[in-house]
N, C-alpha and C positions, 0 to 999 in steps of 0.2 A: 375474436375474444382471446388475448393475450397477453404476456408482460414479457416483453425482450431487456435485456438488462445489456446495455453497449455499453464496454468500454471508449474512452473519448482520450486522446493524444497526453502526453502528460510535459508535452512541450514543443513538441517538431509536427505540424497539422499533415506534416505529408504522411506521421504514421495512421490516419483512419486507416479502416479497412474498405475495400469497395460494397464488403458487405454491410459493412455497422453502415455506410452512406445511404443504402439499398434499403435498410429499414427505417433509418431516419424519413424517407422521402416517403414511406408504407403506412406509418403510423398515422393514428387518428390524434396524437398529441402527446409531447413531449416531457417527463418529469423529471426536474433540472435543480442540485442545488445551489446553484447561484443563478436565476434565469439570466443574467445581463452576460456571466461567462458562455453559459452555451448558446445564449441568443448570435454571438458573435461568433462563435463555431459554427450554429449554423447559418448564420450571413455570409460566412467566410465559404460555406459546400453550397450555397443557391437555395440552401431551403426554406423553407415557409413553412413551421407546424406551431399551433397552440402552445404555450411551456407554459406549466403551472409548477407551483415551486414546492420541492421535495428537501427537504433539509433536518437535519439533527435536530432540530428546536422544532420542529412541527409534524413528528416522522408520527409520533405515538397520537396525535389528534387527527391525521388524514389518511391513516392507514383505511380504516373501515369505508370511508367515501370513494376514494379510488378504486379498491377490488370491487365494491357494486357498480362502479360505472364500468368497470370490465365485465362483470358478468351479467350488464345489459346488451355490450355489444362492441364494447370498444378496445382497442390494442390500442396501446401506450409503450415506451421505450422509459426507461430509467435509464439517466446519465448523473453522472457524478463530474466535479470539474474538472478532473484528470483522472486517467488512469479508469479500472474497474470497479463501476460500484458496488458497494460494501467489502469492501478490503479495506480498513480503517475510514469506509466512509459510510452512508445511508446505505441503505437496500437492504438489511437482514428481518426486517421486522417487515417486509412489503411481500421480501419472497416467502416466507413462510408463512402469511395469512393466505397466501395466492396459491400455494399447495393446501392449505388447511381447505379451504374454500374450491378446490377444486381447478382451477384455473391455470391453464397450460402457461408454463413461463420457459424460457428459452434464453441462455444467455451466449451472446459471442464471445470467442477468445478474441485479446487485443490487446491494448499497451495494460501495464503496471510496474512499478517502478521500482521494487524489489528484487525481479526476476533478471533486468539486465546489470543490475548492481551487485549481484549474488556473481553474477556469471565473471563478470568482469575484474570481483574482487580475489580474482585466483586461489582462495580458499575451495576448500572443499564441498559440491553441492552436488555430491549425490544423497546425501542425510544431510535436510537441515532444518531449523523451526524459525517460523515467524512469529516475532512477537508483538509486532505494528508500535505502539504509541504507549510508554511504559505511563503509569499512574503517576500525575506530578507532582501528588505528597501521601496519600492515603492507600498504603500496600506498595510501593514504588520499594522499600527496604527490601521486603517480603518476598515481593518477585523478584529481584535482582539474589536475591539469598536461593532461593530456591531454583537456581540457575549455575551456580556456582558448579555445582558439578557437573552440567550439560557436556556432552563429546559432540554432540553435532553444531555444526554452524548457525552462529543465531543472527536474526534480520532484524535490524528496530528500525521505526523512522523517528525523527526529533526534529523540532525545530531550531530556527536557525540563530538564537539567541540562550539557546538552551543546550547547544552541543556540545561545548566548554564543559557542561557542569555535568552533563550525561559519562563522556570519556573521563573525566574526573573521577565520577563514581565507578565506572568500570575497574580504574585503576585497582581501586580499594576493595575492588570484590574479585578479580578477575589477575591481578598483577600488571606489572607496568611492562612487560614484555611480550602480554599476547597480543596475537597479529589481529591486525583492523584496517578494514577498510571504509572509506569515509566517502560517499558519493553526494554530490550538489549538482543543480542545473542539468538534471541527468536530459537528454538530446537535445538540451537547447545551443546556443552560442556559446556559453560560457560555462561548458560540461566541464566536471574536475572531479577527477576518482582519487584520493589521496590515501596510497598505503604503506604502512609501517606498523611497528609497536604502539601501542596506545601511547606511550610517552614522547615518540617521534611526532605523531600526529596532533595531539594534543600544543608540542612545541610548533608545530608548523602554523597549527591556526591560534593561538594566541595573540597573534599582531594581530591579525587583520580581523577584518569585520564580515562576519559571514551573512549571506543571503542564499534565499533559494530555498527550494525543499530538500530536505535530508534525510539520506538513506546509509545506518551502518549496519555496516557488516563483520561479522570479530569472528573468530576463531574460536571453535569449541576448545574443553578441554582435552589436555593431548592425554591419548587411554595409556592407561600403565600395561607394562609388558607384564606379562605373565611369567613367576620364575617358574624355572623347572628345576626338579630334583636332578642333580650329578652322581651315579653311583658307579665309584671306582671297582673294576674287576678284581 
């Protein structure tokens, strides 16, 4: 009687873990929100489990059903289609009836797509806040206002016909010379970390036509030095 919450590859299948494989093969049946994506992940490891399907649009109608068929008897995996679930995906409203209710949940560490984006943006991450998926019209001002003064490094993801207009608006809240980093196809084939001033970056993907999932990274605000008083002897 459990809920293991696996992380699932967010692009390159050799990153599963031996462990998240080891549960996958354990479970009484798997909750997937796309079942045809993780049904092929797990076609792809050998396995055979039940996938019933866990998704944004049905997360608040099958919550209650799932935690009672765990606390008849059954251990379930939540997978999300990449990466870890509920980090801008399903899983926060499952884990928190499944602590409410009692119910031992477990989750493994394992891919997500922020963290090797952060790393590799050579900005600063010992401080820094994720913000996952800004509002696309309603408070989207609001929170980019209320950021404006941040010092730590901020993480957003956008999509890929929308990242034009995201660095756009940075410009206008943030300046056209703070540093960003711009990641796509993060461990696939066609991995691109693209870093410069928002104005550099913004010029660089202009031409072309982006695809992939997208992970930026910007620069917090740089902290103001503190003066000190000079007193002449």
């Amino acid at each position: 009687m459990k809920l293991y919450i696996v992380p699932t590859p967010i692009g390159n299948l050799e990153d599963i873990t031996l462990r998240a494989i080891n549960v996958l093969k354990s479970v009484d049946a798997v909750l997937a929100e796309d079942t045809r994506t993780s049904g092929s992940l797990l076609k792809h490891l050998g396995i055979s489990k039940p996938l019933h399907s866990y998704h944004i649009h049905n997360e608040h109608q099958t919550v209650t059903r799932i935690v009672d068929r765990i606390l008849k008897g059954e251990t379930m995996a939540l997978v999300s289609d990449a990466g870890t679930p509920a980090i801008s995906d399903p899983g926060f409203l499952l884990v928190r009836e499944c602590i409410k209710q009692g119910v031992d949940v477990e989750c493994l560490p394992g891919p997500t797509a922020f963290v090797p984006a952060l790393v590799n943006s050579g900005l600063p991450c010992d401080r820094f806040t994720f913000e996952g998926f800004l509002p696309h019209k309603k408070g989207r001002q609001t929170r980019l206002q209320n950021l404006v003064g941040e010092e730590r490094t901020m993480i957003f993801y956008e999509s890929p016909h929308r990242l034009l207009k995201a660095l756009q608006q940075f410009v206008e809240y943030f300046g056209a010379d703070r540093q960003v980093c711009v990641s796509r196809e993060l461990t696939k084939i066609f991995e691109e970390n693209v870093k410069g001033t928002l104005q550099e970056v913004i010029d660089y993907f202009t031409p072309k036509t982006v695809k992939g999932e997208i992970v930026i990274v910007l620069a917090g605000k740089a902290e103001e030095k503190k003066k000190t008083d000079k007193y002449e002897d």
